[in-house]
C-alpha positions as CSV (number, residue, x, y, z in Angstrom):
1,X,-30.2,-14.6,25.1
2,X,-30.0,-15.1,21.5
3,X,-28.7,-18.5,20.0
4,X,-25.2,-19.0,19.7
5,X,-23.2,-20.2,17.8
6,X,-19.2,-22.0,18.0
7,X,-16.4,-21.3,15.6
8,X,-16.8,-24.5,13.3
9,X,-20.8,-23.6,13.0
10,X,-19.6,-20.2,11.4
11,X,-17.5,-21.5,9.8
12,X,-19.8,-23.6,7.8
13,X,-22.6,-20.9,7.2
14,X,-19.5,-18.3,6.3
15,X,-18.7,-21.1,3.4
16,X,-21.7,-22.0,2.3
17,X,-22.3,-18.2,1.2
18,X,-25.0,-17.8,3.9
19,X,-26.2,-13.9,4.8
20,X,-24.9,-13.0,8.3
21,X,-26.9,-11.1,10.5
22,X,-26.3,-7.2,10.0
23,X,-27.2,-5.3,13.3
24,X,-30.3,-4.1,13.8
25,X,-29.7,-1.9,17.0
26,X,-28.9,1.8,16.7
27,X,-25.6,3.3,18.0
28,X,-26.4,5.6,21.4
29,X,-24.8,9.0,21.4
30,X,-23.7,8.7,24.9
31,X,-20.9,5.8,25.7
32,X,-22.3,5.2,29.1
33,X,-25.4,4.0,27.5
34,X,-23.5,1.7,25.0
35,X,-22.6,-0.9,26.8
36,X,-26.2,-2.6,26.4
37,X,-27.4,-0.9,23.7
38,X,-24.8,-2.4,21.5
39,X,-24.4,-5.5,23.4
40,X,-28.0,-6.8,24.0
41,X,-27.2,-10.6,24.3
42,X,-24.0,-11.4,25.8
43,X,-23.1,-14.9,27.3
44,X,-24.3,-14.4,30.9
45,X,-20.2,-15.4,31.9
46,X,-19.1,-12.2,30.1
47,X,-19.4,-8.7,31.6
48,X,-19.6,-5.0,29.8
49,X,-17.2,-2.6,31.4
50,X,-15.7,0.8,31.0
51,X,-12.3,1.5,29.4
52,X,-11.2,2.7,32.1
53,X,-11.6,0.2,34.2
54,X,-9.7,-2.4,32.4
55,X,-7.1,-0.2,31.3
56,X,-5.3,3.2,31.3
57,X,-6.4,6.1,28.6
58,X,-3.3,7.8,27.8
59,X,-3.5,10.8,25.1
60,X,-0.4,12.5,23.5
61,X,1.7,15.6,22.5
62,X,4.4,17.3,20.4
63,X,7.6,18.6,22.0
64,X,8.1,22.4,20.4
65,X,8.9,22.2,16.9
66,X,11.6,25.3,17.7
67,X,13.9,23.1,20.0
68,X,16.2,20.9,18.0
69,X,17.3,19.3,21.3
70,X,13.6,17.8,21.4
71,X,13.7,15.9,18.2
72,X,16.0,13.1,16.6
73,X,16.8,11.1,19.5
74,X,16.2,7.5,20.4
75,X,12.0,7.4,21.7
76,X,9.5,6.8,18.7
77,X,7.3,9.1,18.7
78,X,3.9,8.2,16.4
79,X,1.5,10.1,14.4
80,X,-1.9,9.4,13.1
81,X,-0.2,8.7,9.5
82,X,2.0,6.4,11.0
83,X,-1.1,4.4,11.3
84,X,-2.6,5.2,8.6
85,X,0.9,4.1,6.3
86,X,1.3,0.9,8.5
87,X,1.6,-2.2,6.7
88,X,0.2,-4.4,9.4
89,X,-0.9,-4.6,12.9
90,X,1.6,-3.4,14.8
91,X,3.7,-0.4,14.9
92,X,7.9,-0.9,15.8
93,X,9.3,2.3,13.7
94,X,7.9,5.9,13.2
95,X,9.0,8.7,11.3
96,X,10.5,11.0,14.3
97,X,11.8,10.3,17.4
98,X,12.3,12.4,20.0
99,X,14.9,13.0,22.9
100,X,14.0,12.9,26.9
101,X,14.2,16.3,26.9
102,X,11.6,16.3,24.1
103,X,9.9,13.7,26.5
104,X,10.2,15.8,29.2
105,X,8.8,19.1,27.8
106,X,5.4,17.7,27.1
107,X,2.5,16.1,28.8
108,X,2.9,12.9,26.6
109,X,4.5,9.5,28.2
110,X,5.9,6.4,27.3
111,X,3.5,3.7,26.4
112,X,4.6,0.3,26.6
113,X,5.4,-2.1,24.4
114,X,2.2,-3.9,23.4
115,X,-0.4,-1.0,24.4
116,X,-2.8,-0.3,21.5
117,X,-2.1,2.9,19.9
118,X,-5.7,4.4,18.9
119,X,-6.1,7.7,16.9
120,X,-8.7,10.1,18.3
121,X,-9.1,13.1,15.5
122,X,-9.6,13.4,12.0
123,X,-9.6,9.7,10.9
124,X,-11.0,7.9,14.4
125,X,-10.2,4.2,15.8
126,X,-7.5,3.1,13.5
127,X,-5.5,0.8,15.9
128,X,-2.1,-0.7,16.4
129,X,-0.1,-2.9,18.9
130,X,3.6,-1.0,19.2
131,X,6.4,-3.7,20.2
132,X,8.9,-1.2,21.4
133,X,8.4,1.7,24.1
134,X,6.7,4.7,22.0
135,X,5.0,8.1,22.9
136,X,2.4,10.0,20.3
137,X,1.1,12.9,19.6
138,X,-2.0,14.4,20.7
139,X,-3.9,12.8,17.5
140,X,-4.3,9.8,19.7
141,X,-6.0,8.1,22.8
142,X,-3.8,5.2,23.8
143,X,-4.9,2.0,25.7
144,X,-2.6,0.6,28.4
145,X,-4.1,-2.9,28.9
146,X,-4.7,-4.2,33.0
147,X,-4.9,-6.9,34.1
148,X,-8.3,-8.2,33.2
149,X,-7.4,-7.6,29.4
150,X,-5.4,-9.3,26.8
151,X,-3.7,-6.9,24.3
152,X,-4.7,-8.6,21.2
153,X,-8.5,-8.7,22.3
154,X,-8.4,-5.1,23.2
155,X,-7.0,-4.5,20.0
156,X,-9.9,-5.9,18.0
157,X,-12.8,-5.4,20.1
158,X,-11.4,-2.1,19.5
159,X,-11.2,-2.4,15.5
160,X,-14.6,-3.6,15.7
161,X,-16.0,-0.9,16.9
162,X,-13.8,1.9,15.5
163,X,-17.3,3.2,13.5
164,X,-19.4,4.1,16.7
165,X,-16.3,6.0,18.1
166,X,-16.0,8.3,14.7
167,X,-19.6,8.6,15.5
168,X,-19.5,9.8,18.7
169,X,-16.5,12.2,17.7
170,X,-17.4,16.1,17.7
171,X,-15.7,19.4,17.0
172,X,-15.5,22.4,14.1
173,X,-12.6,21.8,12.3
174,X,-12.0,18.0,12.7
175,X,-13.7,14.9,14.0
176,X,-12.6,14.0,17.6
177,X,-13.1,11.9,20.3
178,X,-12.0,13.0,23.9
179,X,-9.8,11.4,26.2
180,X,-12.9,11.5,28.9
181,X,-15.2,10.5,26.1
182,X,-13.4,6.9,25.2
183,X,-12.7,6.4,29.2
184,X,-16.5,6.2,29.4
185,X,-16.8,3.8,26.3
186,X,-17.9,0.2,27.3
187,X,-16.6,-3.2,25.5
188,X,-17.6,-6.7,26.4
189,X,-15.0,-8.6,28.4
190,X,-15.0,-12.4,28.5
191,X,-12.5,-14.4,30.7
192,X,-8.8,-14.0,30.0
193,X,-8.8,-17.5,28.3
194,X,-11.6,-16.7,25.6
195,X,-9.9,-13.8,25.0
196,X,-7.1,-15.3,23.7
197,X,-8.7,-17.9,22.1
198,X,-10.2,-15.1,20.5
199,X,-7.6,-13.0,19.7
200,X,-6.0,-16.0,18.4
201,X,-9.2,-16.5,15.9
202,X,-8.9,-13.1,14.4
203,X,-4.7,-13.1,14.5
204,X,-4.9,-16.1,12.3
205,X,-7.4,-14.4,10.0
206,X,-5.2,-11.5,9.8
207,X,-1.8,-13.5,9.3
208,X,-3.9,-15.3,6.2
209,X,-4.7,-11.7,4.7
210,X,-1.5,-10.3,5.2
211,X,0.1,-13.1,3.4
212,X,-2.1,-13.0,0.8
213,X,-1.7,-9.2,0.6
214,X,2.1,-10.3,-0.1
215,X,1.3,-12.3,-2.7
216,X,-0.6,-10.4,-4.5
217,X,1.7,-7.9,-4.3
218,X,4.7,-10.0,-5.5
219,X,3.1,-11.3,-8.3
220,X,2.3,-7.9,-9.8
221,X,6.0,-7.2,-9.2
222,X,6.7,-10.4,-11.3
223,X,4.3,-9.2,-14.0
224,X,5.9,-5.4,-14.1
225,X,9.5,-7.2,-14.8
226,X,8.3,-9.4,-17.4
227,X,6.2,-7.0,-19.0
228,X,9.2,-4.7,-19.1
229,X,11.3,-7.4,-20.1
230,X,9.1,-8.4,-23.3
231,X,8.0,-5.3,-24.3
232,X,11.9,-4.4,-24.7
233,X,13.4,-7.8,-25.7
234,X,10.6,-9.5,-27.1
235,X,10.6,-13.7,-25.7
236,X,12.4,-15.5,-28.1
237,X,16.0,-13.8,-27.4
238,X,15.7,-12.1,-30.9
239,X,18.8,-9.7,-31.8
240,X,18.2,-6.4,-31.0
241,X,18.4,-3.0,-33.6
242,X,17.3,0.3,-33.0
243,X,14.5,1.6,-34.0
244,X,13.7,5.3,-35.1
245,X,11.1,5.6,-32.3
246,X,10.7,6.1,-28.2
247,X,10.9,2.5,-27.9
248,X,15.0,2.6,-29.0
249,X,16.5,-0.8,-29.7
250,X,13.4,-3.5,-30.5
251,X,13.8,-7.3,-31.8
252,X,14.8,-7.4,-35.6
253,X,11.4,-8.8,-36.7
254,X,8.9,-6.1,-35.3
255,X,7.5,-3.4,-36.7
256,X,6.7,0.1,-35.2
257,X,2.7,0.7,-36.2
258,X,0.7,3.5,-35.4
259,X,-2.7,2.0,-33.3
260,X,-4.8,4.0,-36.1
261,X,-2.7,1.4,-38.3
262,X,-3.6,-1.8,-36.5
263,X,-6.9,-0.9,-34.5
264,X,-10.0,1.2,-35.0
265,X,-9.9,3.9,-32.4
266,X,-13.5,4.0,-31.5
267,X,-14.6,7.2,-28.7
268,X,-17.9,7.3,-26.9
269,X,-21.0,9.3,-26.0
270,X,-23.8,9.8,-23.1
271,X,-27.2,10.1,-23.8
272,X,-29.5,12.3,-22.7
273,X,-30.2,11.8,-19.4
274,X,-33.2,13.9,-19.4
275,X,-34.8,11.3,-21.9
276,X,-35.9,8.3,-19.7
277,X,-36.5,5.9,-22.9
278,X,-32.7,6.1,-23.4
279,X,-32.1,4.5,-20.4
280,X,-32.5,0.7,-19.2
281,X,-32.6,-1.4,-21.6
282,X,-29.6,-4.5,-22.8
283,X,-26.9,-2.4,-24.1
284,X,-24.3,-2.1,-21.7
285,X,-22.8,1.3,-21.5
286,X,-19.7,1.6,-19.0
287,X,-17.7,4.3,-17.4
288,X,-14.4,5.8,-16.3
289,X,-15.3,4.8,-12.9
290,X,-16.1,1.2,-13.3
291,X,-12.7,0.9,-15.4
292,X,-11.0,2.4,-12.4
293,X,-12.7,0.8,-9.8
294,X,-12.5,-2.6,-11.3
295,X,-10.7,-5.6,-9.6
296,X,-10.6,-7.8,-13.0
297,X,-9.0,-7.2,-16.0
298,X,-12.3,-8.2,-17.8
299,X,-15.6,-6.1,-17.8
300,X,-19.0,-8.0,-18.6
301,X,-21.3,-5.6,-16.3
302,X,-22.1,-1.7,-16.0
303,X,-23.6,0.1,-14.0
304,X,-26.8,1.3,-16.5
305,X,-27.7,0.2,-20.0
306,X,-28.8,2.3,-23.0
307,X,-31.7,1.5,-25.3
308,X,-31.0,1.1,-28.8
309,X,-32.9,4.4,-28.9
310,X,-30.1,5.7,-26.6
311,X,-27.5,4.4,-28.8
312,X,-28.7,6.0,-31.5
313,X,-29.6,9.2,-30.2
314,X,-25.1,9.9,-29.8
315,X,-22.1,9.0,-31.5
316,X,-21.0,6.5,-29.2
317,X,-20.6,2.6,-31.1
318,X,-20.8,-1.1,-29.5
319,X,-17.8,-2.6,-28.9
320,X,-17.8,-6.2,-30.1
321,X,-16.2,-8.8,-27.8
322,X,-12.7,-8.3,-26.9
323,X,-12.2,-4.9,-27.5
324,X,-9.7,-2.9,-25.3
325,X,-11.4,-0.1,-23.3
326,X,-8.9,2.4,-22.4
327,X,-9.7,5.4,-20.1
328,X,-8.9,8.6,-21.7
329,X,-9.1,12.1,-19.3
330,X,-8.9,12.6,-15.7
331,X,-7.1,9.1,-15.2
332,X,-5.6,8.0,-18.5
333,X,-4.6,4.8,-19.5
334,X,-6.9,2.5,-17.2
335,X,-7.8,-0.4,-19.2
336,X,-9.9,-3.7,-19.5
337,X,-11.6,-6.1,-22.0
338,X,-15.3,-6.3,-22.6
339,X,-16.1,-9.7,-22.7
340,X,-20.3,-8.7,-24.0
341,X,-20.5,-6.0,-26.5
342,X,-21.1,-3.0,-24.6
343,X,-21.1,1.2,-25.3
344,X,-19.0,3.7,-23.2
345,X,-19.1,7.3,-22.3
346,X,-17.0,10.1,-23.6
347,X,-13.9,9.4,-21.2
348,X,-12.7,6.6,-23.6
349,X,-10.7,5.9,-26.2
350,X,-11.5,2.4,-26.7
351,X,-9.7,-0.1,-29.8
352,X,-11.1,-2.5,-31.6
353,X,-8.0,-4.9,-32.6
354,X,-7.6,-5.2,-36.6
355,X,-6.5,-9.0,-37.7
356,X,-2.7,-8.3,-36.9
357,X,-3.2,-7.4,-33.2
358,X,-3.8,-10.2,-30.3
359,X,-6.8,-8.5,-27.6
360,X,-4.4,-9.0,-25.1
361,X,-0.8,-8.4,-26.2
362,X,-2.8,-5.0,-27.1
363,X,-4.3,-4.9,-23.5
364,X,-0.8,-5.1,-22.0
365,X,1.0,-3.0,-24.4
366,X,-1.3,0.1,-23.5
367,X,-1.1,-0.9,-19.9
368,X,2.8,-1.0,-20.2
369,X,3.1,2.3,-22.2
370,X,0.4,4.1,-19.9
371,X,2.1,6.5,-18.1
372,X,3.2,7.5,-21.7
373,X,-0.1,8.3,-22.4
374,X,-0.9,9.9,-19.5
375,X,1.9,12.5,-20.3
376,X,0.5,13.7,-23.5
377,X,-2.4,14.3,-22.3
378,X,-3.9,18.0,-22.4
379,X,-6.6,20.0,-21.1
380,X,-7.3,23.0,-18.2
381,X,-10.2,21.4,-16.4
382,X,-8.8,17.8,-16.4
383,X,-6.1,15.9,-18.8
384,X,-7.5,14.2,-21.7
385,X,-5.9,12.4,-24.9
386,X,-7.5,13.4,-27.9
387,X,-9.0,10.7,-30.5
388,X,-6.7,12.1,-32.9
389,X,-3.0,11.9,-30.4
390,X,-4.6,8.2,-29.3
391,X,-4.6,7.4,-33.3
392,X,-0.9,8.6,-33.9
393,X,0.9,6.5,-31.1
394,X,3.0,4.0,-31.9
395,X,3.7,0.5,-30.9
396,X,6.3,-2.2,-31.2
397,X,4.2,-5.5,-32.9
398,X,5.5,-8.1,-33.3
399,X,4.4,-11.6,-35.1
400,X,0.8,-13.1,-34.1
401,X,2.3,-16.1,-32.6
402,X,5.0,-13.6,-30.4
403,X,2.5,-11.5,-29.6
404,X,0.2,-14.7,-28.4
405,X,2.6,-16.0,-26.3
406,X,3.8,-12.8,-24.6
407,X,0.0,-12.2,-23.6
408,X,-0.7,-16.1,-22.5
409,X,2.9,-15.4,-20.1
410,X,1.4,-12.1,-18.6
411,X,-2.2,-13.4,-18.5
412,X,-1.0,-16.2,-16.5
413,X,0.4,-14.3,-14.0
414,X,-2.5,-11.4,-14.1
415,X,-4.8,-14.4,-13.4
416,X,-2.9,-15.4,-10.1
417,X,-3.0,-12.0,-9.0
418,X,-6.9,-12.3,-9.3
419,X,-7.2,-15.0,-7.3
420,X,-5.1,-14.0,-4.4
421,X,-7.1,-10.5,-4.9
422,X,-10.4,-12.5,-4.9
423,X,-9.6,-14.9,-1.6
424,X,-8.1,-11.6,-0.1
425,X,-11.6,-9.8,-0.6
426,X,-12.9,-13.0,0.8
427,X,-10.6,-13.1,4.1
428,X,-11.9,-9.3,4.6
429,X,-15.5,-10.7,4.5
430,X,-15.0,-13.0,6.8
431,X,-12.9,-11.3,9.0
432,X,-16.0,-8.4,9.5
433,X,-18.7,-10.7,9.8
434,X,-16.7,-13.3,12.7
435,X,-15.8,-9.7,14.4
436,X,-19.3,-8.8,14.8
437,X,-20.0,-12.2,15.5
438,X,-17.9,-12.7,18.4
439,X,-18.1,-9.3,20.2
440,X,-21.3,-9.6,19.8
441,X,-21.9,-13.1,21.7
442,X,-23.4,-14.8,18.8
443,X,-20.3,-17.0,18.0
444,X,-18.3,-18.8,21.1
445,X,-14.8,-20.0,19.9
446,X,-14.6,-23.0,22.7
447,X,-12.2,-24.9,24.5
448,X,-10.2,-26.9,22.1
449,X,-11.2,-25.5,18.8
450,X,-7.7,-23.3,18.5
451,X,-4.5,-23.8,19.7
452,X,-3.9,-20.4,21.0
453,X,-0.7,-18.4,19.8
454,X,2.4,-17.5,21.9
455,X,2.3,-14.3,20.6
456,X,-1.4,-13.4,21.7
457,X,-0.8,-15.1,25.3
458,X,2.4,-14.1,25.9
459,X,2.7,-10.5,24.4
460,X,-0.8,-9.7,25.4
């Protein structure tokens, strides 16, 4: 028995930024051995048990595409990329429905409302709770709790474990698991009370990250409208004339300038790679891929470093300090702002602001006029802008102090979004690591530490 652990103790080595355990046993290839291969050191009140034993495996099917009676009645009727496009946990509306004679002609059946749908082929063990009656397709292998199991607990212990059953998945020409094969699969089962105190644990989690997920989402619908809105209007309610450009009517005071005009268009370069003393020393050098992958709208780390031998050995230049790096072939347009002078690759088109240009208001320009660029870009193998198109495109500018206070607005908002995106990345963390905590035995949520949900108890 290993020590354990209760929710508040967790809790405070979860905070405190302490490592959690990662698991050291290896996955067995046959579910009746997995049981206590994966579960070593259960509490001794718990017990492993089959699926099928503490519920019903039900799989799926598709009435004949042929017969329009079958199709557009009143039965949801869910695929795998209903999952996969759920916003959420749990699944109330799919994409077709299907008639009882659609019903009727198949082998599929009505689950009901809170089973856990799980898909069984290509993408394996993404889960959801359906609230209404609902049949599927054969892309799934459905769970029908009994009575020893609370919906909500199946559904996670599930989630938790949706990496072993793509691992025990087999076939030629997709990944799938079998309707015998997850009937044989073993998950831990604890008494119907710590289940939903469980449940209850990681529903809470989950409510946190989905509101978070809404507020991050709002907020870059905020910063879309306002960008619009000032890149149009400008933010001092300025009267509006038209301009001999794409960007039609502008506020009187601006000026249309060409970013050769206002910037220095600087491209980049890769050493050799061959050459080992161009490689590793303090000169950042950054590309497409850490631009697109990047959370922040800032960039102080890459992924390698040149040499100054490196540097010298191309055509690529530092950037000083707040210089906007803007991706320019395969995905155009991505931008961020070094905050450390650093180098890039070929797949930029990067602008050092001249005195006339505010870092950010440039930042937020390109990022508004993006898909713009994106459209004149060329090329067979992939689309690229050209140093010399990036040079000729045009801008609206407006005064120094406009242009300072249109970035400040948008960065404000930009910075919100970070942090909901940052405490979101955190919830996800946390909400991994209590998982394998708790299916695992190693973390007890007690008596008294939650105040279990209606919703987990009663539609569980």
């Amino acid at each position: 028995m290993s020590e354990q652990r209760d929710l508040e103790q967790f809790a405070s080595t979860a905070s405190s930024g302490e490592r959690q355990p990662e698991e050291q046993e290896s996955e067995p290839s046959d579910p009746e051995d997995h049981g206590t291969a994966r579960y070593p050191s259960l509490p001794t009140d718990w017990e492993i048990k089959r699926l099928d034993e503490v519920a019903t495996v039900q799989g799926g099917s598709t009435p004949s595409t042929d017969e329009e009676e079958y199709w557009g009645g009143e039965i949801p009727w869910a695929t795998p990329t209903d999952l996969t496009e759920l916003r959420g946990n749990t699944i109330s509306d799919t994409e077709d429905l299907i008639t009882e004679a659609g019903l009727e002609s198949t082998s599929t059946h009505i689950l009901p409302p809170y089973s856990v749908l799980l898909t069984s082929r290509a993408g394996i063990g993404k889960c959801a709770v359906n609230t209404v009656p609902m049949a599927t397709n054969q892309g799934f292998q459905s769970l029908i709790p009994g009575e020893e199991l609370n919906t909500w607990y199946l559904y996670y212990v599930i989630s938790e474990m949706a990496p072993y059953l793509e691992s025990i998945g087999s076939g030629s020409t997709f990944s799938e698991i079998s309707k015998r094969e997850v009937q044989r699969v073993q998950i831990p089962v604890p008494s119907m009370e710590e289940q939903i105190r469980i449940a209850t644990t990681l529903k809470n989690t989950d409510n946190i990250r989905e509101v978070t997920k809404q507020l991050v989402e709002h907020g870059n619908r905020i910063k879309v409208g306002l960008r619009q809105r000032f890149f149009t209007a400008g933010i001092n309610g300025e009267e509006l004339v038209e301009t001999d450009s794409r960007y039609g009517k502008l506020p009187k005071s601006w000026s249309i300038k060409q970013l050769d005009d206002v910037t220095e268009v600087v491209g980049g370069s890769t050493p050799s790679t061959d050459e080992d003393e161009y490689w590793g020393g303090d000169i950042p050098w950054v590309t497409p891929t850490e631009v697109t992958e990047l959370v922040e709208n800032e960039i102080s780390k890459t992924e390698r470093n040149l040499t100054e031998s490196g540097l010298e050995s191309t055509s690529t230049h530092v950037l000083p300090v707040n210089s906007v790096l803007m991706t320019s072939r395969a995905t155009i347009g991505e931008c961020a702002v070094n905050t450390v002078p650093m180098a890039t690759n070929q797949g930029f088109k990067s602008f050092i602001p001249g005195e006339t240009l505010n870092t950010w208001y440039l930042y937020y320009c390109i990022e508004h006029i993006a898909s713009y660029i994106e459209s004149i870009g060329a090329g067979s193998t992939f689309s690229e802008v050209s140093k010399r198109v990036v040079k000729n495109i045009e801008i609206p500018v407006p005064s120094l102090d406009e242009q300072e206070e249109i970035a400040q607005t948008l960065k404000s908002v930009d910075d919100a979004v970070l942090r909901n995106k940052r405490y979101l990345s955190q919830m996800n963390t946390l909400k991994s690591g209590l998982m394998r905590e708790i299916f695992h035995g190693r973390t007890r949520i007690r008596n008294g530490q939650i105040e279990p949900l209606n919703e987990v108890r009663i539609n569980g």
